[in-house]
Each structure stands twice: as C-alpha cells, then as structure tokens.
PLY file of the C-alpha trace (Angstrom):
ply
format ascii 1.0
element vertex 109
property float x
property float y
property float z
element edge 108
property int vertex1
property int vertex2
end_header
312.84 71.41 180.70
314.33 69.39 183.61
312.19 68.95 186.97
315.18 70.23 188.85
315.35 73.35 186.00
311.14 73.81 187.01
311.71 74.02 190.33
314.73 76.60 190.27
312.05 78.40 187.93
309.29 77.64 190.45
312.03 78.98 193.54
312.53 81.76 191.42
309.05 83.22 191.24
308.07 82.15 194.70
310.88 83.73 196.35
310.68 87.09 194.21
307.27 87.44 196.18
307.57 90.33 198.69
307.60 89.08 202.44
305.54 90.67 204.75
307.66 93.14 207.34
305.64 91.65 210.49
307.13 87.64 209.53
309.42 86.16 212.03
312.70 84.36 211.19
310.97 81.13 211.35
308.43 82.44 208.96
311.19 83.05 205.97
312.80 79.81 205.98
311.98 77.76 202.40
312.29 74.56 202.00
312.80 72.59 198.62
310.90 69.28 198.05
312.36 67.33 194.98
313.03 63.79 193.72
315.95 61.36 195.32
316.65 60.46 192.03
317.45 64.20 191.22
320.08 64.64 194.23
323.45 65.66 192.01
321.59 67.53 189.18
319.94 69.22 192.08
323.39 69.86 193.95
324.94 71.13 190.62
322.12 74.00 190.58
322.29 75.37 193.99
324.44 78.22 192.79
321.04 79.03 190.69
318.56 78.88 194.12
321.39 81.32 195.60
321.38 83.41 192.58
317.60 83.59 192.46
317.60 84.25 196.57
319.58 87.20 196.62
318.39 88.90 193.51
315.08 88.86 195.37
317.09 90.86 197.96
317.21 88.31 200.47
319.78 86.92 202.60
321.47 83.19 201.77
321.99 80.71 204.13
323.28 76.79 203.22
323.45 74.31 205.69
324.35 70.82 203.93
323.95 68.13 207.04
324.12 65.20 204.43
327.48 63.58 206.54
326.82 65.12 210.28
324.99 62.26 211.34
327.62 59.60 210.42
330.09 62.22 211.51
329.15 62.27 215.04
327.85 58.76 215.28
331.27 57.43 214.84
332.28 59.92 217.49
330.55 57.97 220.10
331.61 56.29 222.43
329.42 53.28 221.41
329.08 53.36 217.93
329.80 50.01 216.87
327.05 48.93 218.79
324.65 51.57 217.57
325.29 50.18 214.35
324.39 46.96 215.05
321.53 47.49 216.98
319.79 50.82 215.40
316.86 50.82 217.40
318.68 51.67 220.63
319.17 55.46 218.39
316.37 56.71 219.64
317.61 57.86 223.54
320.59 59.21 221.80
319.11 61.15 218.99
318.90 64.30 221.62
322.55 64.86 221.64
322.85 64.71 218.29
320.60 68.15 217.63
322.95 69.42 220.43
326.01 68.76 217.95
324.19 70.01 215.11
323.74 73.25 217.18
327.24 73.38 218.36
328.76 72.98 214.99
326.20 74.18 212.07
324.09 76.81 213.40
324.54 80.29 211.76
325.95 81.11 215.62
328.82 78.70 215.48
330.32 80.85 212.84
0 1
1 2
2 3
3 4
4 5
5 6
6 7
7 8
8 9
9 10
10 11
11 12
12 13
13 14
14 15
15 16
16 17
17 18
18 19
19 20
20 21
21 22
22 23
23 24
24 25
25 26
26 27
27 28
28 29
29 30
30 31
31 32
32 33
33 34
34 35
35 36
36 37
37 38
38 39
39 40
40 41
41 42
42 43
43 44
44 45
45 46
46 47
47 48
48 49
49 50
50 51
51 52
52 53
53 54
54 55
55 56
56 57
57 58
58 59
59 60
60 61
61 62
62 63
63 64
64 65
65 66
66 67
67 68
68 69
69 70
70 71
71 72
72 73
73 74
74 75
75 76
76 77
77 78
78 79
79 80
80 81
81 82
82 83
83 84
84 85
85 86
86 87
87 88
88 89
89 90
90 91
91 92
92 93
93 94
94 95
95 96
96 97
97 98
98 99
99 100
100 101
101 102
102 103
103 104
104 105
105 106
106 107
107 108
C-alpha cells in the first residue's frame, strides 16, 4: 500500500472518531502531514479525504493557497524588487494574510 493510500486510511479512521459537542471551530480543523515527494499522488486522492470527511458526517472545506502568494506578490506595487531582495518580505507579509482573508476565507464566498 502507498504512504499517500495509509494516510487516506489513517484520515479515514481518525476522522470517523466522534467529536465532542463542547469543541470550537478551531478545535475541528485537521491537518494532513505527508511527504513533498508525494504532492500529485496526494492531490489525485483528495476526492478520497472528502469522501472519508463527509461519510463521517462532517462538513468539507478545501482551501488550496499553493499560487496566492505569487498571485498577490506580483500584484504589488514593488514586486520586482521583492524578488530581488527577499528579505525585505518580512514588513509586507501582514498584508498578505489580509488578501488571503479577503479572497479565500469561507466568508468571501
């Protein structure tokens, strides 16, 4: 069996578990820790994780960010410059969870 076919087995069973009634939002958000190498096998089983989610009874929420970041770097007004010099990122990072808000939070829909 795969390591990406173990852990939609492993999702499976973990996320079959009942949650407690008292857990807050933040409290039923799962996070999947795999390989690098095992991005696109990964990405073709997603469908499975979603599967797996809502026959739990759960609710399923996707939020792929792989491009935002390059997306609204080359929105900038500066970007070329960012690029070259990287380390001046860090006083703009900020406005970047501000785009991620305005345009990929379940809200924004």
């Amino acid at each position: 069996m795969s390591r990406v076919k173990r852990l939609v087995h492993s999702y499976g069973k973990f996320i079959a578990i009942p949650w407690r009634d008292d857990a807050a939002a933040a409290q039923r958000v799962v996070f999947c820790v795999y390989n690098e190498k095992e991005e696109l096998a990964l990405r073709a089983k997603v469908d499975e994780f979603e599967l797996a989610t809502k026959e739990a009874g759960h609710e399923w929420a996707l939020f792929d960010l792989t491009d935002t970041f390059a997306i609204w770097l080359s929105g900038q007004r500066y970007a070329k410059k960012y690029f070259a010099q990287p380390h001046l990122l860090h006083t703009l990072l900020p406005k970047y969870l501000d785009f991620l808000k305005r345009n990929y939070s379940p809200l924004s829909a």
